[in-house]
C-alpha positions in Angstrom: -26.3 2.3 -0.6 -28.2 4.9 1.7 -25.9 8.3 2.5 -27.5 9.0 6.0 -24.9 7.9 8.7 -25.8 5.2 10.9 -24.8 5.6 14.6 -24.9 2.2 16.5 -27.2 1.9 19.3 -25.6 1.5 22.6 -27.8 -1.6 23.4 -26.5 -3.1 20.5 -22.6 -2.6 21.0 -23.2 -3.9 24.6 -25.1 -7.3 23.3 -21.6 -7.4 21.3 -19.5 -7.4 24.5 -21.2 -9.5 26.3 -20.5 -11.7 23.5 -17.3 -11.4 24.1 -17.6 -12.1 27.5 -19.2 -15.4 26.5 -16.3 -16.7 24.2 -14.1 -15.3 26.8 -15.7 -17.7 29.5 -15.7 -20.6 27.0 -11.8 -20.9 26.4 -11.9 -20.0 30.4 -13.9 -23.2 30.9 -11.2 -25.1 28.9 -8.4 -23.4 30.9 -7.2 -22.3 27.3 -5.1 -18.8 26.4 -6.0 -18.8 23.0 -3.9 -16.9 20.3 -4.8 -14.4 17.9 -3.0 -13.1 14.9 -4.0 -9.8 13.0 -2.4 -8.9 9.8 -2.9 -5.2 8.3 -2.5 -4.5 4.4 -2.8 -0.7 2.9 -3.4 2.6 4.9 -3.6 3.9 8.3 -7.4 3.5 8.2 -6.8 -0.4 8.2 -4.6 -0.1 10.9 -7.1 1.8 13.2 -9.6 -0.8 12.4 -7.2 -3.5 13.1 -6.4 -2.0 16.5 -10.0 -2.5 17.0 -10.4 -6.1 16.0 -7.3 -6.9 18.1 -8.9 -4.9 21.1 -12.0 -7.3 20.5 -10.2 -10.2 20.3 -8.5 -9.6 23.4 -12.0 -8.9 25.0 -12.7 -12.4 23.8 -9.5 -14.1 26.1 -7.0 -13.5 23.4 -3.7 -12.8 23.7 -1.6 -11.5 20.4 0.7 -13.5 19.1 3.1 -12.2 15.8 2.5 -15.1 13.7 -0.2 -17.4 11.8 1.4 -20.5 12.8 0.0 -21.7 15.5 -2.7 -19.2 16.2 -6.3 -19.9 17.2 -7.7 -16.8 15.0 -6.2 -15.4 11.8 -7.7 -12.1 10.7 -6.2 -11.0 7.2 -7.8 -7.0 7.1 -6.8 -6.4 3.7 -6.2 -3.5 1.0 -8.5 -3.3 -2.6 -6.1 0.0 -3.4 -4.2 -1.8 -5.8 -3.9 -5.0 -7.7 -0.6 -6.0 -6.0 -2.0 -5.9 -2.7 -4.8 -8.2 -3.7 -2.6 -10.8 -5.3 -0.5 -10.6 -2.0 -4.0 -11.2 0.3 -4.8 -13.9 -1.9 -1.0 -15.8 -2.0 -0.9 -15.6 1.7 -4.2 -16.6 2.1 -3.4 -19.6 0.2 -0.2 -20.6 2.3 -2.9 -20.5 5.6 -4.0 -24.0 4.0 -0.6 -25.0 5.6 -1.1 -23.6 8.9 -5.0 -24.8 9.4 -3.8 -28.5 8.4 -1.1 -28.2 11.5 -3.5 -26.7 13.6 -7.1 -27.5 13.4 -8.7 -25.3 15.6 -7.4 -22.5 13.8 -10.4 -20.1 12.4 -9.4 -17.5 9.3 -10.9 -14.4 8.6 -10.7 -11.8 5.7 -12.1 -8.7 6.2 -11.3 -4.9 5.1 -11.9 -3.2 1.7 -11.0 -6.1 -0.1 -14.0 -8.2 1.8 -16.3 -5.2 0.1 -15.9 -6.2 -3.5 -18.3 -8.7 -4.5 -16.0 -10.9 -7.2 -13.4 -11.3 -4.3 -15.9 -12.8 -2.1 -17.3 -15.0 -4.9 -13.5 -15.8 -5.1 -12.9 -16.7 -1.7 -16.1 -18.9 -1.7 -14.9 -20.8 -4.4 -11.5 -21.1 -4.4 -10.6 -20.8 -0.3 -12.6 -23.0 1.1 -10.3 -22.6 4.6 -11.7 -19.8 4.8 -13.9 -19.6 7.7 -15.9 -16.2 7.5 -15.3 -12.6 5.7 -17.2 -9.6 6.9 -16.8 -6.0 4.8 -15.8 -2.4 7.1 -19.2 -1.4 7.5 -20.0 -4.8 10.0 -16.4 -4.4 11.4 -18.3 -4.2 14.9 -20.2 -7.1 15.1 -16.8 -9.7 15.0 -17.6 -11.1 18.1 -21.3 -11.9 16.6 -19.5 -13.7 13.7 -16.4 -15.1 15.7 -18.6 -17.0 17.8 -21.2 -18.3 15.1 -17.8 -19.4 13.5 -16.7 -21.3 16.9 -20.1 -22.7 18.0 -22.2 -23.4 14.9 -19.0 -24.3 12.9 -20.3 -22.8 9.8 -18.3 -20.6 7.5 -20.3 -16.9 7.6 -20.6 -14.0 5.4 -21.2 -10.5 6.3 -20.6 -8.8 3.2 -23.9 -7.2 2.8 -23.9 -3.3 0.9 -25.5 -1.2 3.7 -25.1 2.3 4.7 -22.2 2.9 6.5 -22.2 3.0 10.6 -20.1 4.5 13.4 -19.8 2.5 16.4 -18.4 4.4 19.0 -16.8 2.6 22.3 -15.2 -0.4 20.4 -11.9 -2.0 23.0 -8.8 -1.3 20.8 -5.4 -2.5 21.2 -2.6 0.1 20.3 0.6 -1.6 19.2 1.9 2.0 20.6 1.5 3.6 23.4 3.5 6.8 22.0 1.4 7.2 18.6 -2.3 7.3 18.3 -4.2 6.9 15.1 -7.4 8.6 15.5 -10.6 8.2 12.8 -13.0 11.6 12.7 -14.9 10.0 9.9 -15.1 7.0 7.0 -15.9 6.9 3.7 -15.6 9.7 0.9 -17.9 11.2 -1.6 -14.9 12.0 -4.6 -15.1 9.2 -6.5 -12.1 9.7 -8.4 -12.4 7.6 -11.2 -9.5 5.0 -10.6 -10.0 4.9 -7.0 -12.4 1.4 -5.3 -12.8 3.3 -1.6 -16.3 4.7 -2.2 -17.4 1.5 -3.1 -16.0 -0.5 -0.6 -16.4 2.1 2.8 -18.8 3.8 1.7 -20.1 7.8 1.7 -19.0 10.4 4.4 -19.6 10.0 7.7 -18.1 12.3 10.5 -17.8 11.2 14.3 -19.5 13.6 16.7 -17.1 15.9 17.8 -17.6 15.5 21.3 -16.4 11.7 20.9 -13.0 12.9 18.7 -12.1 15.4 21.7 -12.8 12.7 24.5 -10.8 10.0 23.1 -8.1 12.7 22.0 -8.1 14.0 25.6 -7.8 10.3 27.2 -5.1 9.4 25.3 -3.2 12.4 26.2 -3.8 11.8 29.7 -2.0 8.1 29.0 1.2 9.3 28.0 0.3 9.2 24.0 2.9 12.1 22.1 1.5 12.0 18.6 -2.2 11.7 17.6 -2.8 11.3 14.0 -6.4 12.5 12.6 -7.4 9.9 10.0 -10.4 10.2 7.1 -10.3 9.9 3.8 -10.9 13.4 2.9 -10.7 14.9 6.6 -11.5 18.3 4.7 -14.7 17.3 4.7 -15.3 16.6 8.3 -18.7 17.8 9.3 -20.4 18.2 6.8 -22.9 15.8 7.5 -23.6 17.0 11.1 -25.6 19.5 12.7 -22.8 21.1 15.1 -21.1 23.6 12.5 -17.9 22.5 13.0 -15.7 21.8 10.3 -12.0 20.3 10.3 -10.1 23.4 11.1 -12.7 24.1 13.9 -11.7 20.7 15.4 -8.2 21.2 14.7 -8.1 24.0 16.8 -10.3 22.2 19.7 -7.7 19.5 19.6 -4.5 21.8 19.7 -6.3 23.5 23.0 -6.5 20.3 25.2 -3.5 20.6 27.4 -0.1 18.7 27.2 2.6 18.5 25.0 1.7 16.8 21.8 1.7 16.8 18.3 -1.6 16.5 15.7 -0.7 15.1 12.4 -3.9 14.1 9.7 -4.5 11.9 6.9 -5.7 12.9 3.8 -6.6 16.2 2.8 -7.8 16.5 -0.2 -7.3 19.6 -2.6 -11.3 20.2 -3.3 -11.6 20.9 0.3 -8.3 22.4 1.3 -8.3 25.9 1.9 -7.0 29.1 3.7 -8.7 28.6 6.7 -7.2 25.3 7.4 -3.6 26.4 6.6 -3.9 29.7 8.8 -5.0 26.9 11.6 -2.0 25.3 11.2 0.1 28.2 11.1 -1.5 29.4 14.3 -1.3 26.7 16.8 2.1 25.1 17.1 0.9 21.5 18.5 -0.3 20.8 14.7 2.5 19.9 13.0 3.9 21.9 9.9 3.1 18.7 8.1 1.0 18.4 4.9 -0.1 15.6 2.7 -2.0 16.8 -0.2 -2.1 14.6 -3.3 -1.9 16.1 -6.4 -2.1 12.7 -8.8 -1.5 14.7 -11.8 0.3 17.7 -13.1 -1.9 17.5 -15.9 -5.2 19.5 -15.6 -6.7 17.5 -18.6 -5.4 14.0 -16.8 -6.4 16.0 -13.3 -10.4 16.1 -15.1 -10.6 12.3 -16.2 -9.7 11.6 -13.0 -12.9 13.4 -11.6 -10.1 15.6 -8.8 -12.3 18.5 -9.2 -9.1 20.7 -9.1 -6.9 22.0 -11.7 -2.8 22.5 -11.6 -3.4 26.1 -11.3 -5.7 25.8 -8.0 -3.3 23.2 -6.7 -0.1 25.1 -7.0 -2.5 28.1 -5.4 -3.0 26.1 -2.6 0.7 24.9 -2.0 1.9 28.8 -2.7 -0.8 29.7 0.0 0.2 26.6 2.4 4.0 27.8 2.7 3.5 31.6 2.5 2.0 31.4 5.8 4.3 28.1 7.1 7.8 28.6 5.7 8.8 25.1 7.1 6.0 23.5 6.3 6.9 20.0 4.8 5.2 18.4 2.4 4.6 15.2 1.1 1.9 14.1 -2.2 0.4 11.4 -3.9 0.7 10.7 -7.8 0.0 8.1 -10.3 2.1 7.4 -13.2 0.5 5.9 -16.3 -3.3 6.8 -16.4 -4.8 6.0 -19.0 -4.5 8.1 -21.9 -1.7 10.2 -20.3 0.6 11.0 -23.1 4.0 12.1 -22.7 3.4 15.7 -22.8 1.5 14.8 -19.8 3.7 13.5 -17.9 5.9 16.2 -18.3 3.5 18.4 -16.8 4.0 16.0 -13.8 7.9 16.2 -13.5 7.3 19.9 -14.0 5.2 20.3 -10.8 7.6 18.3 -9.0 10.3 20.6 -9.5 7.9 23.4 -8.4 6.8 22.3 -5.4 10.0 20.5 -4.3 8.3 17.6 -2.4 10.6 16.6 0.7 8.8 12.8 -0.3 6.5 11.7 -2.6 4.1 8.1 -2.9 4.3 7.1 -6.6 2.4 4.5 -8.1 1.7 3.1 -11.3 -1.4 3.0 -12.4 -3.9 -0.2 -11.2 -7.1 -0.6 -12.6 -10.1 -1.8 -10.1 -12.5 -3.9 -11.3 -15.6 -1.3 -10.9 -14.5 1.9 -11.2 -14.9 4.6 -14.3 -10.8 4.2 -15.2 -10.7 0.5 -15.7 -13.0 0.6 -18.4 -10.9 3.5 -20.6 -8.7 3.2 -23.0 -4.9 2.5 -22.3 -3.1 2.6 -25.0 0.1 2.9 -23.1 2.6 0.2 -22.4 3.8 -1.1 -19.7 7.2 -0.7 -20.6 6.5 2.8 -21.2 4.9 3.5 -18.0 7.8 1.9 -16.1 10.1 3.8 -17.8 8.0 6.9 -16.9 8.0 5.8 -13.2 11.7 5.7 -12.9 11.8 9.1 -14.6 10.2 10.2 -12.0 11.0 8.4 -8.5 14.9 9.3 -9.8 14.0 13.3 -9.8 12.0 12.9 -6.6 14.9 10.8 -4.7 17.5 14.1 -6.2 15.1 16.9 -4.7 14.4 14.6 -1.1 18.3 14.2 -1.0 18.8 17.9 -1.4 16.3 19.0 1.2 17.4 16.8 3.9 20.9 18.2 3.2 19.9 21.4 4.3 18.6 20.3 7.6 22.5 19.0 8.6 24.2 21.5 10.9 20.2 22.8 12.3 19.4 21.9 15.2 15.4 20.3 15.5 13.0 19.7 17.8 11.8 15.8 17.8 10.1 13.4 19.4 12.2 10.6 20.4 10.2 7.0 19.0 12.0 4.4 18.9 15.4 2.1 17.7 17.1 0.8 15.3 19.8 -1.3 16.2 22.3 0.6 18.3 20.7 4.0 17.8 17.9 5.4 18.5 14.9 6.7 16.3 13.1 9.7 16.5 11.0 12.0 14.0 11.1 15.6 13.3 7.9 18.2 13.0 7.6 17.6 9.8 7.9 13.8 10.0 11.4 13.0 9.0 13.7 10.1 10.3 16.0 10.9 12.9 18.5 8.6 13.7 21.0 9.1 16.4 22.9 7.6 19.5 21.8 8.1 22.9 19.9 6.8 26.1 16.6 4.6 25.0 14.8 5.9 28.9 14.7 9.1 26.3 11.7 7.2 24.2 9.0 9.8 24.4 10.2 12.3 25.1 10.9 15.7 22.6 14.3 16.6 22.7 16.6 18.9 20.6 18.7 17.0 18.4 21.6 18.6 16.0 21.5 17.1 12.6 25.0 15.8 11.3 24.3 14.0 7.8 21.4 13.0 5.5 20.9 11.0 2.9 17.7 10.5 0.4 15.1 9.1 2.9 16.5 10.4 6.6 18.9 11.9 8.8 21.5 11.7 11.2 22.1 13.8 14.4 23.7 14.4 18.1 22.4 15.4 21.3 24.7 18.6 21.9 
């Protein structure tokens, strides 16, 4: 796979509308709405690329519909992150037999990182034969090309091919919210952490022109939108591979000048990259929100190695001492796997200590998966299971004990939120630093930031009053 990015000609993402104008005009003919169900596994980065398949689907004459049963189009965009997520693609693509044999017409789809590994497509080949096509990330933009060979030739289609990666800018999307906004500033990564598939399924860095970032930020300001989220997998590394010598805090900064009142949030930083600069841009411009999500995997420099992190615990607890010297309420949230092979016990104490260092207010924990491909499912794992799990516990237990005693602290402050949502009777909203809210009140107050005086917390959120 080449590492140049790819941008998309315009005369080519036009011949894939009018595509879509034609399957549009074809259930028109037929004086059919047809339905279209999307189904999102794994990260935020799948759900931006679902929003786009939906927004091309609709483009086609679609309308959304929240179910399988009974819909025209089933696109499963699907997660290679883990092996539980795969065996969940694969058992709920196997109950769509059911829902083809009821409905006919019905066309299925798998696409996403999963569609990207080579022994899954063999799999689907073989073993799925309801399957009706599967195309990787990288030809995420030419669906309507491969929906309508589906529809009209009635063949089943593979686009699959390993290619250099491509941004195609100017793809229809479909927001399930018009109050959030996931926005991508570039795909791929260059890490290659050794348990980690996401190199080999998305493929190297590649950065989105600035000037497209800041027009789409801009527009969806202008709609109403409260909360843009910057999505990459490393957005640390944002420019690196253009020619306008800008990196991420640089855009940061663009973003947190447009005017309105709003909110930037990102997704992932990773600790190679993170530095100064970008924590004194956080510090400085009060739209980005004193938020930060920097995985640390491993409190074991030796663990930290063999996972090819290119940090050690010293430089990571540097950064995070850094990070809150100049943001006293900055909250923070982490990454870690538990059970890598050849972690000993010693190991994972390392872990637990860093935990109690930093004082996480949350914390993603997983237990090891190995991915058919990568460096870490070939070494040795001498470790049980048993042993891991009981490792896990260990740890989720003194993680759920420091979240429980953070958000205690919060009750009788009063914070500034942005009101999102409800949950039964109450109403929903999220602090700067991304905690749960939950309090009575008006729902016209949905989008709107309001003070709100916290009353009680428990381990995962908080309660509060309008005063």
């Amino acid at each position: 796979m080449g590492s140049k990015t790819k941008f998309i000609p315009q005369n080519e993402l036009d011949h894939q509308l009018d595509l879509c104008n034609h399957i549009h005009a074809f259930w028109h003919e037929q004086n059919i709405t047809p339905l279209a169900y999307v189904e999102t596994y794994g990260c935020q980065q799948n759900e931006a690329d679902s929003e786009r398949i939906r927004g091309l689907l609709s483009q086609c004459g679609y309308a959304m519909t929240d179910c399988a049963e009974g819909a025209d189009v089933v696109v499963m965009n699907t997660c290679a992150i883990r092996e539980h997520a795969e065996q969940r693609v694969f058992g709920n693509l196997g109950a769509l037999t059911h829902t083809k044999r009821r409905h006919p017409r019905q066309k299925i789809f798998l696409c996403g990182c999963m569609a990207g590994q080579t022994h899954v497509v063999e799999r689907i080949k073989k073993s799925f034969p309801h399957v009706d096509g599967v195309f990787s990330t990288h030809h995420l933009w030419r669906f309507p090309e491969i929906l309508k060979r589906v529809l009209f030739v009635g063949k089943r289609i593979y686009f699959t091919e390993d290619e250099t990666g491509s941004i195609a800018e100017g793809l229809p999307q479909l927001r399930d919210n018009g109050l959030k906004a996931w926005v991508s500033i570039m795909y791929g990564c260059n890490n290659f952490c050794t348990y980690c598939i996401v190199p080999y399924v998305r493929g190297r860095e590649r950065s989105r022109k600035s000037e497209d970032i800041l027009r789409e930020c801009r527009e969806l300001i202008a709609s109403g939108v409260r909360e843009i989220t910057l999505l990459g997998q490393n957005v640390n590394s944002y420019g690196k591979d253009l020619d306008e010598g800008l990196d991420f805090s640089d855009l940061l900064s663009k973003i947190a000048a447009i005017e309105g009142d709003f909110w930037i949030r990102f997704m992932t930083s990773h600790p190679r990259d993170a530095g100064k600069k970008l924590f004194d841009t956080m510090a400085a411009h009060p739209k980005i929100a004193k938020q930060l999500h920097l995985p640390f995997q491993s409190g074991s420099s030796r663990v930290l190695k063999a996972m090819n992190r290119h940090y050690d615990r010293p430089h990571y607890l540097s950064l995070i001492d850094y990070a809150k010297e100049v943001m006293p309420s900055l909250v923070l949230t982490s990454d870690v796997i538990v059970g890598f092979p050849g972690e000993t016990e010693e190991e994972f104490e390392e872990t637990l200590s860093l935990i109690e260092t930093v004082r996480y207010d949350a914390l993603f924990t997983f237990i090891f998966s190995p991915r058919q491909g990568t460096p870490a499912a070939s070494m040795d794992d001498p470790t049980p299971k048993e042993e891991k799990n009981r490792r896990f516990d260990r740890l989720c237990a003194l993680q759920n004990s420091i979240s429980e005693q953070i958000h205690e602290a919060y009750v009788g402050k009063t914070v500034r939120c942005l009101v999102d949502g409800t949950d039964k009777d109450l109403l929903t909203a999220r602090t700067e630093g991304g905690r749960l809210v939950r309090f009575p009140g008006d729902p016209a107050w949905i989008g709107q930031f309001m003070d709100i005086k916290i009353t009680g917390s428990n381990t995962w959120s908080l309660t509060g009053n309008i005063e």
